[in-house]
C-alpha positions in Angstrom: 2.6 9.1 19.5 4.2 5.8 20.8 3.3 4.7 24.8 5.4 2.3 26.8 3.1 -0.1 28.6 4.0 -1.1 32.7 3.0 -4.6 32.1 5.9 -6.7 31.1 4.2 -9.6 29.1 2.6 -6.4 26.6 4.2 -5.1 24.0 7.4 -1.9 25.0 7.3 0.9 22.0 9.0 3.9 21.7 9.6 6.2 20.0 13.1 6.9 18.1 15.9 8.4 18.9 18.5 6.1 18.3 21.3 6.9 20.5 23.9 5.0 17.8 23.9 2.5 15.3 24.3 -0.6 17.4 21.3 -0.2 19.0 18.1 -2.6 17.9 15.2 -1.0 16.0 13.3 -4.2 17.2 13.7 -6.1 20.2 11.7 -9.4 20.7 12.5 -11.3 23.6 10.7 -14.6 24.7 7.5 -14.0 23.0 4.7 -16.7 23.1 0.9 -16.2 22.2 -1.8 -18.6 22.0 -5.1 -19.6 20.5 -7.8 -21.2 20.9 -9.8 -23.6 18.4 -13.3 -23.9 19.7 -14.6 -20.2 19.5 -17.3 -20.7 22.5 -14.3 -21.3 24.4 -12.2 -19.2 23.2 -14.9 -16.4 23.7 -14.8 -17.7 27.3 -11.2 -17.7 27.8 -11.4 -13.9 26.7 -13.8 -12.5 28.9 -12.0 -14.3 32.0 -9.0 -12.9 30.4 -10.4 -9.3 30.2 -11.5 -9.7 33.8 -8.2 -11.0 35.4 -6.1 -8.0 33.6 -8.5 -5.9 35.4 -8.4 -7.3 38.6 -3.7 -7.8 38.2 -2.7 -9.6 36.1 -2.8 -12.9 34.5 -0.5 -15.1 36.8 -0.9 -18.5 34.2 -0.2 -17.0 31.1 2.3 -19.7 30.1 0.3 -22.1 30.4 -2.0 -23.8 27.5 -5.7 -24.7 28.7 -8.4 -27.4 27.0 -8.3 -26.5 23.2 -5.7 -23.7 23.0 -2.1 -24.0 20.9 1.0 -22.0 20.9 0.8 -20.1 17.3 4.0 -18.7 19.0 6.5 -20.4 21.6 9.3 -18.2 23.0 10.4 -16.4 20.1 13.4 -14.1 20.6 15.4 -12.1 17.7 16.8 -9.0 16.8 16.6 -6.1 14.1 18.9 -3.1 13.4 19.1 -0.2 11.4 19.1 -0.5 7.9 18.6 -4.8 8.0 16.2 -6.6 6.2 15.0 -10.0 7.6 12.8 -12.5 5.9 10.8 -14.6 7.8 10.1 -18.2 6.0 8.2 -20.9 6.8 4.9 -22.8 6.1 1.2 -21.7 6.0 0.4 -21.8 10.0 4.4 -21.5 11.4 3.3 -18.0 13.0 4.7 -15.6 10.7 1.8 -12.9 10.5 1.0 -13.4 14.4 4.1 -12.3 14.3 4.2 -9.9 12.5 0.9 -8.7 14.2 2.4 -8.9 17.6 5.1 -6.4 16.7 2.7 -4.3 14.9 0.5 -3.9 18.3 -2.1 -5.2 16.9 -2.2 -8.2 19.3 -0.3 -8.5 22.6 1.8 -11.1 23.7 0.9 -13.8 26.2 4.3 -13.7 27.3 7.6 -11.9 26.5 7.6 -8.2 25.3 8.6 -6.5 22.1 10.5 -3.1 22.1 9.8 -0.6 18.9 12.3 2.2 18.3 10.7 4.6 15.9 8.1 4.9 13.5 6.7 1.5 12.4 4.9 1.2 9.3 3.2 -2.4 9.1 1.8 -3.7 5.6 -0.1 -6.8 7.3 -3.4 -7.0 4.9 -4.1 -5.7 1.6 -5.8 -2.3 2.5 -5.4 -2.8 6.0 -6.8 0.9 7.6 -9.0 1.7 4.8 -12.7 2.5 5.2 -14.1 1.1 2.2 -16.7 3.8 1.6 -14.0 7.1 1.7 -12.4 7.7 -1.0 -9.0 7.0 -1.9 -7.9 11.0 -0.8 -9.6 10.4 2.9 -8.3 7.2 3.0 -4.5 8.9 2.4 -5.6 11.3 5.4 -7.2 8.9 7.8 -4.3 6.0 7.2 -1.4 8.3 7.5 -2.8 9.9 10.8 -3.3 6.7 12.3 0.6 6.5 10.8 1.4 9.3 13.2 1.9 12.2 10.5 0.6 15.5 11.1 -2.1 17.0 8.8 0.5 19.4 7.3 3.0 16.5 7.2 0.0 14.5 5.4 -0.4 17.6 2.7 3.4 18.0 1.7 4.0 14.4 0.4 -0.1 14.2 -0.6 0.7 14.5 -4.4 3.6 11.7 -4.4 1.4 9.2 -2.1 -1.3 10.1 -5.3 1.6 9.5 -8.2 3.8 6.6 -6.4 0.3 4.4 -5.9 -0.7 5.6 -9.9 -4.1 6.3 -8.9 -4.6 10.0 -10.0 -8.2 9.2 -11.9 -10.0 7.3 -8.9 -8.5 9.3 -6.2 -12.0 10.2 -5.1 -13.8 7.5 -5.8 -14.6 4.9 -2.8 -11.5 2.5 -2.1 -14.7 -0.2 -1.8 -14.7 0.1 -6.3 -10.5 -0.3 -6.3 -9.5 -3.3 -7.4 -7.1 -5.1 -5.2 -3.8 -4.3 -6.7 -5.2 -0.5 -6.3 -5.9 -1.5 -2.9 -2.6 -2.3 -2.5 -0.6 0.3 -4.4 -2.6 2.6 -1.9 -1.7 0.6 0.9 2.0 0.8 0.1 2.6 4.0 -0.6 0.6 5.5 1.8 3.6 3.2 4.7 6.3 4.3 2.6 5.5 8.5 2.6 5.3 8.6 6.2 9.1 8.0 6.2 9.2 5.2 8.7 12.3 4.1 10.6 10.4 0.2 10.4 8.3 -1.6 7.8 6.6 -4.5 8.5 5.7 -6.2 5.3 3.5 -9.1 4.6 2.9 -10.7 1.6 1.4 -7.6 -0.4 4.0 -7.0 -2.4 2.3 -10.6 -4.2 -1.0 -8.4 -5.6 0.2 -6.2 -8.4 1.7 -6.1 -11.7 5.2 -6.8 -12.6 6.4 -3.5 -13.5 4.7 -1.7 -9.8 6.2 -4.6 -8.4 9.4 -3.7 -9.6 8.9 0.1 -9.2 8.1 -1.3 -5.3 11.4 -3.0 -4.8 13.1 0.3 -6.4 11.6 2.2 -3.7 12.1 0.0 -0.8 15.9 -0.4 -2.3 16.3 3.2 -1.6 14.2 3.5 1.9 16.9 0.5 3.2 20.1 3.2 1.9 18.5 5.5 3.8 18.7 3.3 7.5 15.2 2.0 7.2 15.1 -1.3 8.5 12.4 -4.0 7.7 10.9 -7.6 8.2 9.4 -9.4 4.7 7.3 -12.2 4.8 7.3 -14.0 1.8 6.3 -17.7 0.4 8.8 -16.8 -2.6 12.4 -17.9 -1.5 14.0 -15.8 -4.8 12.5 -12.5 -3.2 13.7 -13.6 0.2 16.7 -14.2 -0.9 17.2 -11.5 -3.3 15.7 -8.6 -0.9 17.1 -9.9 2.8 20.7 -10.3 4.3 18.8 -12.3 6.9 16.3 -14.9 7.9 14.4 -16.6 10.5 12.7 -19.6 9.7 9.5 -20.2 11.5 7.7 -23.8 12.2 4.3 -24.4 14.1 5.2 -21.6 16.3 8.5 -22.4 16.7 12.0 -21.1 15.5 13.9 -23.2 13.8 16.9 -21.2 12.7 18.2 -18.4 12.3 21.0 -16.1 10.6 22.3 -15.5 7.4 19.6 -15.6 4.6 21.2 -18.7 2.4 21.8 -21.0 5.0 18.2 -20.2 6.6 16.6 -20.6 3.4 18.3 -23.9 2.6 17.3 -25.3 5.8 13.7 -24.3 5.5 13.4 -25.9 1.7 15.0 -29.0 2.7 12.3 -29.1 5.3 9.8 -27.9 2.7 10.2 -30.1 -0.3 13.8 -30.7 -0.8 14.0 -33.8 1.9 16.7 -36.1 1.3 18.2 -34.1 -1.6 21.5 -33.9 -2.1 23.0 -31.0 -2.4 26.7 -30.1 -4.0 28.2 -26.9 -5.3 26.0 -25.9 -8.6 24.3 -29.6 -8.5 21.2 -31.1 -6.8 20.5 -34.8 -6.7 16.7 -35.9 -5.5 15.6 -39.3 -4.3 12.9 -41.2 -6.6 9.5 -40.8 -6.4 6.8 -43.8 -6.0 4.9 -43.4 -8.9 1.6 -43.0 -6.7 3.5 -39.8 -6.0 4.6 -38.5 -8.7 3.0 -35.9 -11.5 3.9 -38.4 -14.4 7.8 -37.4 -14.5 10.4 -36.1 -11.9 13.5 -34.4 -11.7 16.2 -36.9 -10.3 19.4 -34.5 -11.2 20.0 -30.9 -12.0 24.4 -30.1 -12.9 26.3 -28.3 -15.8 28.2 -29.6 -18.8 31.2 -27.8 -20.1 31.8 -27.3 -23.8 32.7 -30.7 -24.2 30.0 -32.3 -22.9 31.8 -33.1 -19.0 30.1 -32.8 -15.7 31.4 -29.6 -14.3 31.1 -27.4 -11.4 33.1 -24.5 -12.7 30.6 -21.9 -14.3 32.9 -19.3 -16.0 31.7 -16.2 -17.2 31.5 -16.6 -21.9 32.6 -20.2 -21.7 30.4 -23.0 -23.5 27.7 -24.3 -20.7 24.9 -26.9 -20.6 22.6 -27.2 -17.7 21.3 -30.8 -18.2 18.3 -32.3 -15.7 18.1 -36.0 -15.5 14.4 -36.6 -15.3 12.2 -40.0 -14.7 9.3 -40.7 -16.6 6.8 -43.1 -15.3 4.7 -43.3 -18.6 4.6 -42.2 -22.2 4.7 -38.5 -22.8 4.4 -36.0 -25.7 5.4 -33.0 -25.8 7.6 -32.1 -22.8 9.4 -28.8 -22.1 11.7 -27.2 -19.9 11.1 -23.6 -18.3 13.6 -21.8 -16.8 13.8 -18.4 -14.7 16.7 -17.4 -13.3 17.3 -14.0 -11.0 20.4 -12.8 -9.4 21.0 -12.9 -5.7 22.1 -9.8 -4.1 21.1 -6.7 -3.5 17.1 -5.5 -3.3 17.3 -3.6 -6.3 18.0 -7.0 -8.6 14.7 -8.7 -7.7 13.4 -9.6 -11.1 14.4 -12.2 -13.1 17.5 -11.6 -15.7 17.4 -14.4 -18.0 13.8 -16.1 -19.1 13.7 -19.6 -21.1 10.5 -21.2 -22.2 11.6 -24.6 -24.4 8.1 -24.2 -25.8 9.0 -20.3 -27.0 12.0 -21.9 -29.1 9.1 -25.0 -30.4 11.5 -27.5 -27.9 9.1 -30.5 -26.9 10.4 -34.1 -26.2 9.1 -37.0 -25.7 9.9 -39.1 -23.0 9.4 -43.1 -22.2 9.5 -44.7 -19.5 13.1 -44.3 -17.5 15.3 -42.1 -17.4 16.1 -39.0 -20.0 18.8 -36.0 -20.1 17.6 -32.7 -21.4 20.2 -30.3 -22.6 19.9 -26.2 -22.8 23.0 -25.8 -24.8 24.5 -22.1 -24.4 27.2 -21.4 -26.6 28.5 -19.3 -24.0 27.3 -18.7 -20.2 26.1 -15.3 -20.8 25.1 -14.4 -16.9 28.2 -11.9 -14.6 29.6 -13.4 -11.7 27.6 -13.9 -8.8 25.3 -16.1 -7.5 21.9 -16.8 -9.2 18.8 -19.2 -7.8 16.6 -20.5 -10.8 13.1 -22.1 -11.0 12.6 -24.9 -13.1 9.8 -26.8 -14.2 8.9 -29.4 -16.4 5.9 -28.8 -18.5 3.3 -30.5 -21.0 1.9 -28.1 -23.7 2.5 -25.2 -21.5 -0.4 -26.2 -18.9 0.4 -29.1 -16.9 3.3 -29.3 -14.8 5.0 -32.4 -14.0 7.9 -31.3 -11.3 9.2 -28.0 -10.2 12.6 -26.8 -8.6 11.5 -23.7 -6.9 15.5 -22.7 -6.2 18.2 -24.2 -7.9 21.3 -22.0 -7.0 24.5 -21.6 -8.5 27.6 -19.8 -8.7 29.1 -18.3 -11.7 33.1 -17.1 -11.8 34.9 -15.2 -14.6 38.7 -15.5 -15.7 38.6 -12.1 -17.0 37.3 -9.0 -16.3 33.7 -8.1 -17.0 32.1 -5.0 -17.6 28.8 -3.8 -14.8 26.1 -5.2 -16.8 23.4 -8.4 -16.1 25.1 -10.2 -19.1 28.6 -10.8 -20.6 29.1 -9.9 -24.3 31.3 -11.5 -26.7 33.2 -8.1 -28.5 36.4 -6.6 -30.0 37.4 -2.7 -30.4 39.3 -2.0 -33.9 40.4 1.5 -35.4 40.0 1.9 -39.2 41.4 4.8 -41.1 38.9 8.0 -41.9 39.3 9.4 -46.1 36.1 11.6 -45.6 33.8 12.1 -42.6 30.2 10.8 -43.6 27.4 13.2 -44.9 24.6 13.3 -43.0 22.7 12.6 -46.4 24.8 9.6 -47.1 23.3 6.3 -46.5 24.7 3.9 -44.2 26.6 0.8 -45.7 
């Protein structure tokens, strides 16, 4: 049961019945909140707080006192059916408070939120949980607080139990999961209560690649559906790969905000890509004082065609090197080059399609001081077309790692056409004459 509070600076919810498409799931205009730092104060502020809502009203809401900060300054944005949103930004831009704020956790100091629907928020790991229920009164209690019905709860019981894998500790206390458990709970718990919203906040980090992935699948499938949903994420591959849009968040403050590329490469430049230049399917960084440097840095990353020429055509079973120029700033021994790369796109292609370790293939270097090109040599680009971000890093022995490129993106084309698969293979189709059909007895040649 959603309310609809009188006070304009709280947060407006209610519930859905979306009159068409065009109409916002979530509505968040001009909202600012504020902290405090010193706890005696802020203990004070809250009881005078308390005291003039009681008596009407704060009238100085938008205004900072000794010690307080805006965690959020006049924030405004929009989300409709069936979009996914990531919000980016460093540790302390506001993105939980945020996040919280829509929720109803918190309120607002100023502005107001407006919720159409059912809003599932995955803020915490285990957020709702009594630690000393079990895991099957912990489905009960969450998902009422969810707004399902008893009966409601008692249809989809058995696929919350299956989805979150947890059929042997269902009634143990959540207190002995572990906190992937926790979380597998957590999320499917928010998913079964078929919400029209998910708020989602870094839990999809705890858990194991293949849940993870089974995660995605589902979330894929609850976005087909209509479901809309905001992502908080530190991994720029996942916001990329899951959202069609972004805001970009900075000490309270938004920055940008729009399509999901363009927001994300605003907010790494910001993050650790300052004063890099960046060209189609090529990134050129600034040198490093050695005082600030791991022992080597990347100073290029680009592609070299079959015969060894820069190139910014990547074609689809052509010859392709991706070379990184790197500077050394002493004498090392056995360097490598990692290398994931995942396809941008849709939800469902979050994991990563191709997976190079130079150690796996015994690839070490050694590097003196200066500068040094290291090759991965394909004999053909074996990735579709699309567009693909990869992390790099350079590594020592598999432990230590000098530098790393968190998203280096790319764009592959193809001059012919290409079957619906994650990689390209080389093949030709021939017809030979039958004599005699083979015996089922008869060994294979």
């Amino acid at each position: 049961m959603t309310t609809r509070l009188n006070t304009e600076s709280l947060m407006e919810s209610f519930m859905a019945t979306p009159e068409s498409d065009n109409q916002p799931v979530i509505s968040v205009e001009g909202v600012s909140k504020k902290f405090c730092r010193d706890l005696k104060r802020s203990l004070f502020y809250g009881v005078k707080d308390i005291a003039a809502d009681l008596t009407g009203g704060r009238p100085h809401s938008d205004r900072l006192r000794p010690q307080e900060f805006w965690a959020l300054k006049d924030i405004s944005f929009q989300l409709y059916r069936g979009q996914a949103v990531g919000l980016v930004g460093s540790n302390g831009a506001g993105k939980s408070t945020l996040l919280r704020i829509i929720s109803g956790l918190i309120k607002p100091d100023t502005g107001r939120v407006r919720v159409r629907g059912r809003l599932a928020p995955l803020i915490a790991l285990g957020a709702g949980f009594n630690p000393i229920l079990t895991g099957r009164e912990n489905i009960y209690a969450n998902m009422s607080i969810l707004g399902l019905t008893t009966q409601q709860i008692k249809q989809c019981f058995q696929e919350v139990v299956e989805f979150a894998e947890i059929e042997e500790a269902i009634d143990a206390p959540v207190q002995t999961y572990s906190s992937g458990m926790a979380a597998r709970l957590g999320f499917a718990c928010a998913i079964y209560t078929e919400p029209n919203i998910l708020l989602i906040d870094e839990v999809l980090a705890v858990g194991d690649a293949r849940f993870k992935a089974k995660c995605y699948r589902r979330l894929y499938e609850l976005r087909q559906r209509g479901v809309a949903f905001i992502l908080v994420n530190h991994n720029s591959q996942a916001i990329l790969n899951i959202c069609d849009q972004a805001i970009y968040l900075t000490r309270g403050a938004l920055v940008t905000q729009g399509e999901v590329n363009a927001v994300v490469d605003h907010y790494e430049r910001d993050l650790f890509l300052n004063s890099i230049e960046r060209s189609e399917n090529r990134m050129v960084f600034p040198p490093k004082a050695a005082e600030e440097s791991n022992g080597i840095d990347f100073r290029d990353l680009f592609f070299r065609d079959g015969d060894g020429q820069l190139t910014q055509t990547l074609s689809t079973g052509e010859p392709l090197s991706l070379c990184a120029t790197c500077e050394a700033h002493d004498s090392y021994s056995g360097v490598a080059l990692d290398l994931r790369i995942a396809k941008v796109g849709g939800i469902e292609s979050t994991g990563y399609v191709l997976s190079l370790r130079g150690q796996n293939d015994d690839a070490f270097f050694q590097l003196s001081p200066g500068l040094a090109e290291i090759r991965l040599q394909m004999p053909y680009l074996g990735l579709t077309p699309g567009v693909y971000t990869a992390q790099i890093r350079l590594r020592k022995d598999a432990v230590y790692t000098f530098d790393l490129v968190e998203s280096f993106r790319f764009t592959v084309t193809s001059q012919q056409n290409v079957n619906k698969c994650q990689f390209y293979q080389p093949r030709s189709w021939s017809m030979v004459p039958v004599v005699a059909p083979v015996s089922v007895s008869q060994p294979l040649p």
